[in-house]
GUMARTOR-173560 format. One line per field, with one value per atom (N, C-alpha, C, CB): residue in one letter; chain; atom name; x, y, z. Coordinates in Angstrom, 3 decimals. Glycine has a CB too. Layout:
! residues N
rest: (a;...) $
kette: (A;...) $
atom: (CA;...) $
X: (X;...) $
Y: (Y;...) $
Z: (Z;...) $
This chain:
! residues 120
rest: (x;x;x;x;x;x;x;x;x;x;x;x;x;x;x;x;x;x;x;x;x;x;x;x;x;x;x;x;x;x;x;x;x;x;x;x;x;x;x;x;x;x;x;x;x;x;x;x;x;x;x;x;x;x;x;x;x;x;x;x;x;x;x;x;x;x;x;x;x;x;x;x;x;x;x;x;x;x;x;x;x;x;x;x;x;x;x;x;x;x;x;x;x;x;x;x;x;x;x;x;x;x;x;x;x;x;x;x;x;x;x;x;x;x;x;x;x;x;x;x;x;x;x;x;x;x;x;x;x;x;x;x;x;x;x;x;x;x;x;x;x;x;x;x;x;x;x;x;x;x;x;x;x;x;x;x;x;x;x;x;x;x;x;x;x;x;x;x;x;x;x;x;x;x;x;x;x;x;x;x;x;x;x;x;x;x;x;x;x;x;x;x;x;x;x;x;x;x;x;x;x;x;x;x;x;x;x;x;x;x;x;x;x;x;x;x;x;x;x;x;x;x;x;x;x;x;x;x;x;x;x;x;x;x;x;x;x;x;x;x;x;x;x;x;x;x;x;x;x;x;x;x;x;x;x;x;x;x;x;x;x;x;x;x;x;x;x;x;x;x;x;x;x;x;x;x;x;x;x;x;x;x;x;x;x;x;x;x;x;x;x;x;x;x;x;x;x;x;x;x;x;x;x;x;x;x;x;x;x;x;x;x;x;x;x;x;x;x;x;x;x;x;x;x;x;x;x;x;x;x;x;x;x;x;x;x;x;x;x;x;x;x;x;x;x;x;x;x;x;x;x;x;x;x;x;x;x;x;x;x;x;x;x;x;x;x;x;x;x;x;x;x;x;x;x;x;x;x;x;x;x;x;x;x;x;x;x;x;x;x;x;x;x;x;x;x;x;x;x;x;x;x;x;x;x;x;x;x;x;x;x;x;x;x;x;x;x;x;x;x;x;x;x;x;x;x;x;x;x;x;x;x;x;x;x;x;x;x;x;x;x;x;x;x;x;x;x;x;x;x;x;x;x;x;x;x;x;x;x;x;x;x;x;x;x;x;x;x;x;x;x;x;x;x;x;x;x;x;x;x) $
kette: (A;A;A;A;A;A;A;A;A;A;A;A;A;A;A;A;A;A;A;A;A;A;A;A;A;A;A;A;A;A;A;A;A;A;A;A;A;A;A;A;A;A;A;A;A;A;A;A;A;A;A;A;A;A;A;A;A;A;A;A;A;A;A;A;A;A;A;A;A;A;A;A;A;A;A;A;A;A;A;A;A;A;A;A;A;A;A;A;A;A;A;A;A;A;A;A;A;A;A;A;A;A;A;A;A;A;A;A;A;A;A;A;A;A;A;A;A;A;A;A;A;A;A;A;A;A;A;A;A;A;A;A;A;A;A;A;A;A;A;A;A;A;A;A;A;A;A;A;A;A;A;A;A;A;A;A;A;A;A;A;A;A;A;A;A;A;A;A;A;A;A;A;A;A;A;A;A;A;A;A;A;A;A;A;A;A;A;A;A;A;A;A;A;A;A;A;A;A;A;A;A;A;A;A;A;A;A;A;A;A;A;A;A;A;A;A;A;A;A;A;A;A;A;A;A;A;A;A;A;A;A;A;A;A;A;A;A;A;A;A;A;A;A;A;A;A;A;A;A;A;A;A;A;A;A;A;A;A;A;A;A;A;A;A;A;A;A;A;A;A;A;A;A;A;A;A;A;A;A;A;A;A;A;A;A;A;A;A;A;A;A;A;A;A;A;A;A;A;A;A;A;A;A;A;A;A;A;A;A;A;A;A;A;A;A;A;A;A;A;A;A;A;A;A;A;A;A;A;A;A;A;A;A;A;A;A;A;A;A;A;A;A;A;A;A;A;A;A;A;A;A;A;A;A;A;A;A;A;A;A;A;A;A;A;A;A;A;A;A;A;A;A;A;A;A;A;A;A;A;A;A;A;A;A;A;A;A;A;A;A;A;A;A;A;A;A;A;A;A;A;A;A;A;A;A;A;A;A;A;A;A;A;A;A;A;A;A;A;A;A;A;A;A;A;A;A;A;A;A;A;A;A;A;A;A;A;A;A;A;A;A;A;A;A;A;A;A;A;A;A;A;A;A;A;A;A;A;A;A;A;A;A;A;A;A;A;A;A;A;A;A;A;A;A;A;A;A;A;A;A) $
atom: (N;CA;C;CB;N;CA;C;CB;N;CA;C;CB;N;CA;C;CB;N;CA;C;CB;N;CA;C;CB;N;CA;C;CB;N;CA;C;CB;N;CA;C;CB;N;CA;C;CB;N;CA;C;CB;N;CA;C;CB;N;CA;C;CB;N;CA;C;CB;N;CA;C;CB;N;CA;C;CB;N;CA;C;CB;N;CA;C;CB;N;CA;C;CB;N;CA;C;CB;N;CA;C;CB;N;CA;C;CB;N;CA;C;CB;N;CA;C;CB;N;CA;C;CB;N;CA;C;CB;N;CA;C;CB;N;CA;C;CB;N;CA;C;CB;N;CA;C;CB;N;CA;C;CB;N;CA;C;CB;N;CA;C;CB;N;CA;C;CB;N;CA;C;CB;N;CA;C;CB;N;CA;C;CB;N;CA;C;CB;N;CA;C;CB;N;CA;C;CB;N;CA;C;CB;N;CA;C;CB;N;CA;C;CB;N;CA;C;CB;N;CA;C;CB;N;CA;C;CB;N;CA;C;CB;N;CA;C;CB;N;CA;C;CB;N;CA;C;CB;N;CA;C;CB;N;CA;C;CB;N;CA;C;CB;N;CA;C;CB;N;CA;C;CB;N;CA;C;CB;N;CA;C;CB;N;CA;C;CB;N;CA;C;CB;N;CA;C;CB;N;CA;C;CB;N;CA;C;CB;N;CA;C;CB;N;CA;C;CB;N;CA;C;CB;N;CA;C;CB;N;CA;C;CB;N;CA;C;CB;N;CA;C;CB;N;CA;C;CB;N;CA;C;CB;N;CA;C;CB;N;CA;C;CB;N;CA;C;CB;N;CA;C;CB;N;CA;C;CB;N;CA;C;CB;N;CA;C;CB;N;CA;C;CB;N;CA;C;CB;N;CA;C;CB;N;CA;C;CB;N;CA;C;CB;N;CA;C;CB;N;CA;C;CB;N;CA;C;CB;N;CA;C;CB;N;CA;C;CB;N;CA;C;CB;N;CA;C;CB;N;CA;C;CB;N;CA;C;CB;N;CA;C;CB;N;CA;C;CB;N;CA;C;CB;N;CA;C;CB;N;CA;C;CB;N;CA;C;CB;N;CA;C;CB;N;CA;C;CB;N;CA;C;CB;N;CA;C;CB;N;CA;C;CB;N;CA;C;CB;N;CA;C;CB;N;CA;C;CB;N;CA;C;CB;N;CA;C;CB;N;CA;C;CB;N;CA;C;CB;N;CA;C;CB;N;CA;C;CB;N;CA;C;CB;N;CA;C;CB;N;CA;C;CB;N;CA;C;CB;N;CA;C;CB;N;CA;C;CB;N;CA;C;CB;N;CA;C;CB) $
X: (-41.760;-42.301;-43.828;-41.798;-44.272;-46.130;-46.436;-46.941;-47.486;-47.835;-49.288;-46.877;-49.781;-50.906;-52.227;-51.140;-53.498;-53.885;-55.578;-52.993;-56.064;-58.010;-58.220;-58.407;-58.615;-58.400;-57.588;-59.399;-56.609;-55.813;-54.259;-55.928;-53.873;-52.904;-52.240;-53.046;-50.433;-49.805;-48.077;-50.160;-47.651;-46.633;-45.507;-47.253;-44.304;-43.611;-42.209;-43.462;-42.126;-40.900;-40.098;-41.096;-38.767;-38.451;-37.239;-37.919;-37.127;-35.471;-34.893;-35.927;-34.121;-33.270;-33.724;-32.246;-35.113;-35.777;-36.600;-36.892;-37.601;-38.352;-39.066;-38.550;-39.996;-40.456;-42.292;-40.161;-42.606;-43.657;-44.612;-43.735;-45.822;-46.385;-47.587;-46.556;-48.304;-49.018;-50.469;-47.857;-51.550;-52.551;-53.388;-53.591;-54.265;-55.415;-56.186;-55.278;-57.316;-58.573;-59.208;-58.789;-59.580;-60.117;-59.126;-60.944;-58.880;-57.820;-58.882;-56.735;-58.809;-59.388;-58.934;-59.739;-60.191;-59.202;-58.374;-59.632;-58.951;-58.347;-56.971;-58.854;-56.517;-55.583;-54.710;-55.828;-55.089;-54.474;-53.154;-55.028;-53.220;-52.153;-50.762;-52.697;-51.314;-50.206;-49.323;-50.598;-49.871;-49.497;-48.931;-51.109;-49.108;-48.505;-46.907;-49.559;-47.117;-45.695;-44.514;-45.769;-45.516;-44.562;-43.830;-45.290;-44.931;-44.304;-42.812;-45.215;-43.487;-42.762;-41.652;-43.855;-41.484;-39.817;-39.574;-39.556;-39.981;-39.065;-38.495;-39.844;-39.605;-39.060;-37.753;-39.918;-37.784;-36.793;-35.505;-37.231;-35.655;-34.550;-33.912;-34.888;-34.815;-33.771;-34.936;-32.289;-35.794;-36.590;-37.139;-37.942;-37.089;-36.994;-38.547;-35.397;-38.852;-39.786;-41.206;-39.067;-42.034;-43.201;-44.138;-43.504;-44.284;-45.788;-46.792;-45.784;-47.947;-48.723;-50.122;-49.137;-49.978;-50.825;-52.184;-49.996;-53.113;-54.589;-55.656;-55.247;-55.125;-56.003;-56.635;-55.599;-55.994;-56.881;-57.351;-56.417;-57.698;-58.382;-59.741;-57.984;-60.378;-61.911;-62.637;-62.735;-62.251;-62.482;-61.394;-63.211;-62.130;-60.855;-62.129;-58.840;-61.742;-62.579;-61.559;-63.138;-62.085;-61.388;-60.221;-61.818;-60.107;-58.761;-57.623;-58.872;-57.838;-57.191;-56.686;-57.944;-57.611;-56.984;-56.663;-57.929;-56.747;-56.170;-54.108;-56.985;-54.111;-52.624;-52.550;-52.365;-52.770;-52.486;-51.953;-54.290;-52.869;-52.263;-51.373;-53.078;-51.300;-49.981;-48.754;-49.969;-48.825;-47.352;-47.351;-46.885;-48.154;-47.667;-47.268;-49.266;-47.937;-47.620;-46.036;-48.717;-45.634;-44.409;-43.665;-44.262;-43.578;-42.720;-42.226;-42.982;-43.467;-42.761;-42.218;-43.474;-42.343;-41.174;-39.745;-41.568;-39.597;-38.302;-37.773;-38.597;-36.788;-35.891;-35.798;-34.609;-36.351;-36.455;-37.570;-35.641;-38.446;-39.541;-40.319;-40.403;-41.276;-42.051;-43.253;-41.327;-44.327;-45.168;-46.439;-46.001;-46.478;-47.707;-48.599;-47.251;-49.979;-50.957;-51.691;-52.172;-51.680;-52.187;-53.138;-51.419;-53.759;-55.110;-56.578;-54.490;-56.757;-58.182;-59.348;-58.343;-60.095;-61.377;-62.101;-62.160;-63.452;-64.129;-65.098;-64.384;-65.217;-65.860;-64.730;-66.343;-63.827;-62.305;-61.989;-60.593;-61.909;-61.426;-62.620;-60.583;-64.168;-64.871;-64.912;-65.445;-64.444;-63.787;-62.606;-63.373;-61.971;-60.771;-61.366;-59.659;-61.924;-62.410;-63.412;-63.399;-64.229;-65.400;-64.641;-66.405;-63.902;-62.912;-61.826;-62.282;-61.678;-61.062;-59.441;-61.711;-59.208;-57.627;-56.743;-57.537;-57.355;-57.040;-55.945;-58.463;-56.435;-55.183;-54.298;-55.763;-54.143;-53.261;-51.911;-53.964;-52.639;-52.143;-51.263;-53.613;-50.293;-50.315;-50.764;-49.330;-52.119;-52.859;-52.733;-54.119;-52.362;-52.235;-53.289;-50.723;-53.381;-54.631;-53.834;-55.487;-52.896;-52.512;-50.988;-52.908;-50.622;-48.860;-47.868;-48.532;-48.188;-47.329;-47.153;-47.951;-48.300;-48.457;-47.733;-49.617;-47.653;-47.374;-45.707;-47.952;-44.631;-43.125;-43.245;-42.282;-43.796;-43.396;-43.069;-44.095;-44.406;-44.683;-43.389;-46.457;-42.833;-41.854;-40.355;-41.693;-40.481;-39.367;-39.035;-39.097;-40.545;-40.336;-39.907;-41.325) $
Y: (39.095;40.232;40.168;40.269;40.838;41.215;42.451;41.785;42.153;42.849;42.313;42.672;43.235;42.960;44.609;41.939;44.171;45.626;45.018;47.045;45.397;45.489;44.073;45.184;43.902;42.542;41.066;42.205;41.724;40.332;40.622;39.090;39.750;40.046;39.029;40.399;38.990;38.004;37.969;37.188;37.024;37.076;35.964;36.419;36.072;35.287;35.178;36.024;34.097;33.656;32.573;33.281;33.049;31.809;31.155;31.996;29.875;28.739;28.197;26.927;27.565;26.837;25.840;26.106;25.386;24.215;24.963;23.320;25.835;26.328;27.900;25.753;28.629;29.812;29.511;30.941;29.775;29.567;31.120;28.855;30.683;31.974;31.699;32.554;32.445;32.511;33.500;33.379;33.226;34.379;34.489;33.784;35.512;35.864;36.535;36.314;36.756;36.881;36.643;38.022;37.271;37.322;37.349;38.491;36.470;36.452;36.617;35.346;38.087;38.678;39.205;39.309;39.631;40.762;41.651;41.422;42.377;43.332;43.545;42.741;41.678;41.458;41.016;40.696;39.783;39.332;39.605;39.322;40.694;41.050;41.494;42.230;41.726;41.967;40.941;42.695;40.188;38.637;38.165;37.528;38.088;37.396;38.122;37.831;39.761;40.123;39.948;41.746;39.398;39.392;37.649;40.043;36.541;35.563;35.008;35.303;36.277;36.197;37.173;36.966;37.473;38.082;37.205;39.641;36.192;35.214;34.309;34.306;33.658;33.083;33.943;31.997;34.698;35.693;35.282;37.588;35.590;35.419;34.209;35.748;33.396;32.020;31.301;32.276;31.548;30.277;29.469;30.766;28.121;26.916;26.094;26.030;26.494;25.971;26.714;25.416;26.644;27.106;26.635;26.921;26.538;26.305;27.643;25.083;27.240;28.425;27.717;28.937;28.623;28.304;29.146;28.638;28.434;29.072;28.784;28.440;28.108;28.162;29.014;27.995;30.671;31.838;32.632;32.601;31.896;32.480;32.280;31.762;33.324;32.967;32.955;34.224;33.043;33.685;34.053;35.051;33.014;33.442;33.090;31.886;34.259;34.484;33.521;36.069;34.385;33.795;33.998;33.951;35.552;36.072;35.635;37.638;35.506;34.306;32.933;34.048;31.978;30.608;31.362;28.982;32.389;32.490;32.529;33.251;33.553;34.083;32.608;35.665;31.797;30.433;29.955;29.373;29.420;28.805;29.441;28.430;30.686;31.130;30.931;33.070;30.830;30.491;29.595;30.600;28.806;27.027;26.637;25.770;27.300;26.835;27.308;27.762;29.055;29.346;28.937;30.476;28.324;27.944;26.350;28.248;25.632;24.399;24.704;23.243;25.608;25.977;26.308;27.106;26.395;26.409;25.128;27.432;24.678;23.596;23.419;23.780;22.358;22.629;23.412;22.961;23.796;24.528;23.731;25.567;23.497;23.027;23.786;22.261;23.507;24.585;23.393;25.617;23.842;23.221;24.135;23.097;24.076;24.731;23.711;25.158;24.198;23.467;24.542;22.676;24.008;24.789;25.183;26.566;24.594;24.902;24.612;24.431;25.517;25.184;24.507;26.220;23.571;23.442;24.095;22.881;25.262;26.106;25.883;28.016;26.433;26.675;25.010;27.711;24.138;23.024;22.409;22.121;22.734;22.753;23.190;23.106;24.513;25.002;24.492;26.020;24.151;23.453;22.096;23.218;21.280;19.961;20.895;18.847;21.371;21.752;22.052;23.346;23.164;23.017;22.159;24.005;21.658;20.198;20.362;19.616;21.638;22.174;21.351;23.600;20.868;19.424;18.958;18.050;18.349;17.461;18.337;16.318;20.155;20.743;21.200;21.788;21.295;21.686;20.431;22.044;20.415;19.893;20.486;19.539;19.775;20.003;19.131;20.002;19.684;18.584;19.250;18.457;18.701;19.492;20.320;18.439;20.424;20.948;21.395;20.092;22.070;22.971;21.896;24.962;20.884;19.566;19.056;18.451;18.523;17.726;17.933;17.670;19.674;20.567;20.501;22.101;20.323;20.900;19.272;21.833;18.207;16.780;16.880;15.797;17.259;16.964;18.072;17.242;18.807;20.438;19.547;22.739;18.547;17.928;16.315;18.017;15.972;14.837;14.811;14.210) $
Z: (8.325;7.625;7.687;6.162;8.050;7.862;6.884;9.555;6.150;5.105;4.995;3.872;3.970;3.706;3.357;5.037;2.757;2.952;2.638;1.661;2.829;2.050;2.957;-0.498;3.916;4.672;4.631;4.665;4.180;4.629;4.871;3.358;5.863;6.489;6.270;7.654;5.699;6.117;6.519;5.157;6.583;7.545;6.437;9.384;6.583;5.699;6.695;4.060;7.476;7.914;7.208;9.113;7.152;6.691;7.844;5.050;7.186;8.183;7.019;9.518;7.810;6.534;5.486;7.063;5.728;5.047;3.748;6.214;4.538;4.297;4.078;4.761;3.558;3.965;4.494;2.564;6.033;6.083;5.727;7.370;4.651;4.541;5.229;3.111;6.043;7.360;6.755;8.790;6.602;5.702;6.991;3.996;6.762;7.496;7.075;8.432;6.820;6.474;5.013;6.847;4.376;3.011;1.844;2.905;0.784;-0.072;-0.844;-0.231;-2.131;-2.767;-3.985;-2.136;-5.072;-5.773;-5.498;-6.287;-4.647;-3.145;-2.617;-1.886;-2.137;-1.433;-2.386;-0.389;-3.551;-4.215;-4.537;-4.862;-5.392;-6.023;-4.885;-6.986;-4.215;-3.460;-2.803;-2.600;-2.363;-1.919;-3.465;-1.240;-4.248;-5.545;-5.508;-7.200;-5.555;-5.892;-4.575;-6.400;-3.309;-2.446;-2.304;-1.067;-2.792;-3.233;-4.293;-3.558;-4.976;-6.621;-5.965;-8.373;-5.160;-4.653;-3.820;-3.876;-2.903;-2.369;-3.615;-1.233;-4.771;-4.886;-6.090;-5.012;-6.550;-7.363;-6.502;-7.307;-4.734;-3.830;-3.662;-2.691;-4.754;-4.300;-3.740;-2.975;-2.765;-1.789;-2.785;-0.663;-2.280;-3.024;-2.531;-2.577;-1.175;-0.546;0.146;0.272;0.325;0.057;0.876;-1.111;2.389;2.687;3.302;3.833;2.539;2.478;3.571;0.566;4.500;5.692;5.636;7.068;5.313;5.084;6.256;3.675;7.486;8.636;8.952;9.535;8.958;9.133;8.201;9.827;7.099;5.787;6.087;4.338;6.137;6.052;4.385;7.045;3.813;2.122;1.175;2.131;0.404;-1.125;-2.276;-1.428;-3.617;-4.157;-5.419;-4.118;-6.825;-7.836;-8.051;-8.778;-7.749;-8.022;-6.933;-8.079;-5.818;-4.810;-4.870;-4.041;-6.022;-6.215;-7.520;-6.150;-8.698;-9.227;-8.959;-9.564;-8.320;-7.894;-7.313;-6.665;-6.631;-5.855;-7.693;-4.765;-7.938;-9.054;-9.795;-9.831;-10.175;-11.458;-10.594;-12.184;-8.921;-8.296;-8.510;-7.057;-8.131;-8.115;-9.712;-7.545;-10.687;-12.248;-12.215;-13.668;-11.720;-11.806;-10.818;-11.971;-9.405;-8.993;-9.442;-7.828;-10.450;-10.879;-11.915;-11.078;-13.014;-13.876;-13.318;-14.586;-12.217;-11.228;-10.397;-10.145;-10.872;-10.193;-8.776;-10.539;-8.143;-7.092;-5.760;-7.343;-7.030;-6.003;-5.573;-6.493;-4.526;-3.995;-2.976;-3.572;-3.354;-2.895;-1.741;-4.639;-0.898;0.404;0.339;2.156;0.182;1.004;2.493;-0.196;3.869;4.456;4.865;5.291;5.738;6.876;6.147;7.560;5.134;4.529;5.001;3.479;5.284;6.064;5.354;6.526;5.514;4.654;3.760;4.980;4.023;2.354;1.792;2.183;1.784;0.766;0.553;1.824;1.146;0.476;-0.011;1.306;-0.399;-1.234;-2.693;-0.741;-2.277;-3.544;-4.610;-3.155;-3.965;-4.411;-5.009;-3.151;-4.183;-4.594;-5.935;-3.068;-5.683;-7.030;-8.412;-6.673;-8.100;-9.493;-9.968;-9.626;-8.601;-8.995;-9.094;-10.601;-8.122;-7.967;-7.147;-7.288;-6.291;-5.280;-6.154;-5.070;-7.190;-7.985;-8.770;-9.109;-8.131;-8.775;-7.893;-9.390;-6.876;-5.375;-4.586;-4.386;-3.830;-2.761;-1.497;-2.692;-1.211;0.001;1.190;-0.313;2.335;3.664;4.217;4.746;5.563;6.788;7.456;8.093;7.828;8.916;9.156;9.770;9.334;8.983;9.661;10.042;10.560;10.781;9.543;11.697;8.889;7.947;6.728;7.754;6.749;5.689;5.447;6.095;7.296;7.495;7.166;9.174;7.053;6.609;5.738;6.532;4.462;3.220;2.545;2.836;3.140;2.177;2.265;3.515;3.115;3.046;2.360;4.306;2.195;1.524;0.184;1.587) $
């Protein structure tokens, strides 16, 4: 599925392990919300697993690690959920380290690192 609108584009495949969500460009007030309600219907559908691929993110504002975090808070109120972010550039995994979300997140480098970590 591809969706997306106000610069950012994303893509949500899923397999039997996993759902990979795939972003591209600016995660915003803008984009935000929309990406939240399309998360919050996989996981409604049941998906249990979660890696969120930010390699082609050039920008995420507040409202961007906002929606990041109210999933990750609501998919651990769910049995079984597990959420990856991999591919953060270094502005964005600056960000993360500055507010200090690092230790809120599971963060890998890289979407290998990411189909390891969704299964460990």
């Amino acid at each position: 599925m591809l969706a997306g609108s106000k610069g950012l584009t994303f893509e949500m495949h899923e397999n039997d392990t996993r759902c990979l969500v795939s972003l591209e460009g600016d995660l915003n007030m803008f984009s935000a919300p929309e990406l939240r309600i399309n998360l919050i219907k996989k996981l409604d559908a049941g998906v249990r697993k979660f890696i969120v691929d930010l390699t082609q993110v050039s920008f995420v504002d507040s409202s961007g690690i906002g929606v990041l975090v109210s999933f990750v808070s609501l998919a651990r109120k769910t049995d079984g959920t597990k959420v990856v972010l991999c591919g953060l550039n270094s502005q964005i995994r600056n960000i993360f380290e500055v507010t200090r979300l690092l230790s809120v997140f599971n963060v890998v480098d890289d979407l290998a690192a990411a189909e390891s970590a969704i299964l460990a």
